[in-house]
SEDOMI-641056 format. One record per residue (C-alpha): y, z, x negated. Coordinates in steps of 0.001 Angstrom, whole numbers, plus 500000, padded with zeros to 6 digits. Layout:
yy=Y, zz=Z, xx=X
...
//
This chain:
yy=651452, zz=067107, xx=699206
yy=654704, zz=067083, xx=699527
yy=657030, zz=065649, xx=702212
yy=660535, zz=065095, xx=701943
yy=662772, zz=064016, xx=705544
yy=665781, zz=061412, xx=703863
yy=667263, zz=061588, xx=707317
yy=670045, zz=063473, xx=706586
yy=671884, zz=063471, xx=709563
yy=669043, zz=064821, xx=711741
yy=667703, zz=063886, xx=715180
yy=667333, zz=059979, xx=716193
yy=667990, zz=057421, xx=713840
yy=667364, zz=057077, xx=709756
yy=664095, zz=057791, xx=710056
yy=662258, zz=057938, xx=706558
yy=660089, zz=059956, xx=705317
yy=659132, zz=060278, xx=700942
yy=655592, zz=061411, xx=700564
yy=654377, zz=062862, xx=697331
yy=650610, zz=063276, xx=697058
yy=649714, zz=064230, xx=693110
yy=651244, zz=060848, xx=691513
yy=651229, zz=058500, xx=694665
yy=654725, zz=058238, xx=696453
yy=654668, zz=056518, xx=700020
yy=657895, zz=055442, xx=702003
yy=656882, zz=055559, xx=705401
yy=659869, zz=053947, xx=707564
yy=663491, zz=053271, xx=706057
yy=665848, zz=053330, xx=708865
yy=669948, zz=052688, xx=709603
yy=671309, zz=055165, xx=711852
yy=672769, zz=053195, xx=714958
yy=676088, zz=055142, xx=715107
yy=676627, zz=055357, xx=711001
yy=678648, zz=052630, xx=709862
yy=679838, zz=053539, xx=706297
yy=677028, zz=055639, xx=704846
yy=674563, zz=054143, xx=702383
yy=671038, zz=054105, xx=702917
yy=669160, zz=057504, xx=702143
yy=666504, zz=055538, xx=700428
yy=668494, zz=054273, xx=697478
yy=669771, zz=057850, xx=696118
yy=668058, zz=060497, xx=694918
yy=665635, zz=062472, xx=694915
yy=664485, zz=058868, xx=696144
yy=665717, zz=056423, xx=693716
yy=664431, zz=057912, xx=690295
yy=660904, zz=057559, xx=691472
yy=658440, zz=055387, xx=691181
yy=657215, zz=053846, xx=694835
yy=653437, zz=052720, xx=695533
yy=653639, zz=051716, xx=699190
yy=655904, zz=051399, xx=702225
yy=654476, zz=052150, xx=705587
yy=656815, zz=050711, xx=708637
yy=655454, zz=052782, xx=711755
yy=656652, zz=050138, xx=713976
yy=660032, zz=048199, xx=714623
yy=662740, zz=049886, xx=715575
yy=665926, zz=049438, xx=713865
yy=666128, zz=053227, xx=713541
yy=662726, zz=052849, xx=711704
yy=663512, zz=049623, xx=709791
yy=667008, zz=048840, xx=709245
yy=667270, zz=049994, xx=705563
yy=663914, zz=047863, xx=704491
yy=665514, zz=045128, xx=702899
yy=667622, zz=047216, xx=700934
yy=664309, zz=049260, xx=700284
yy=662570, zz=045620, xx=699115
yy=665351, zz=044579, xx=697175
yy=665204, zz=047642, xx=694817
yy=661325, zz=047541, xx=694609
yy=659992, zz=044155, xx=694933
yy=656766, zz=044851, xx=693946
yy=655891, zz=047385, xx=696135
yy=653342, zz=046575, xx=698784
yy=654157, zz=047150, xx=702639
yy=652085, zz=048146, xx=705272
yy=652525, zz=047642, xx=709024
yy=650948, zz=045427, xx=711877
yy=650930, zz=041815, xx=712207
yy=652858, zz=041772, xx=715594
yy=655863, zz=044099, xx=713315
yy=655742, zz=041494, xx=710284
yy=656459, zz=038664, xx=713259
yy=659398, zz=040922, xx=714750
yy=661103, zz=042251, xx=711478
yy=660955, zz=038882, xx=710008
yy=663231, zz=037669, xx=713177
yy=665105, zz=040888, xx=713310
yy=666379, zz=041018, xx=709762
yy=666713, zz=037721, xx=708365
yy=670045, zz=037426, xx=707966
yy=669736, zz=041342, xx=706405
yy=666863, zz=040151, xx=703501
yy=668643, zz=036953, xx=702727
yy=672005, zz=038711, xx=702220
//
């Protein structure tokens, strides 16, 4: 296994995580930092972007946890995510206007 921290500012905020376990690769949260304005997301340059992506796992919803999801979505549609009903209600309502852009 191999685990690989795309929050490369450190501390609170970005918060994604690329697992590698043989051939399965797992997103588990895609985050914005709150105080980064001008950086891209993590999640859409490499070592990320050149692989392929099985699943997405949101840990719950904070925007420091899902922020970067559409984005994430948008440049793999077909990849299933995973996370609790009650999240699904509040990230549909949080980032609307974010997926729909």
């Amino acid at each position: 296994m191999k685990l690989t921290d795309l929050n490369r500012d450190g501390g609170i905020g970005a918060n994604s995580l690329f697992v590698q376990i043989g051939d399965l690769n797992v997103l588990v949260d895609c985050g914005l930092h709150p105080k980064r304005v001008d950086a891209q997301p993590r999640q859409t340059s490499p070592p990320f972007a050149e692989k392929n992506l099985d699943l997405i796992i949101i840990t719950h919803c904070h925007m420091d946890h899902i922020g970067s999801l559409p984005v994430v979505m948008r440049a793999f549609p077909d990849t299933p995510v995973i996370m609790t009903v009650s999240s699904r209600m509040l990230i549909e309502r949080m980032l609307h206007n974010s997926a729909m852009s």
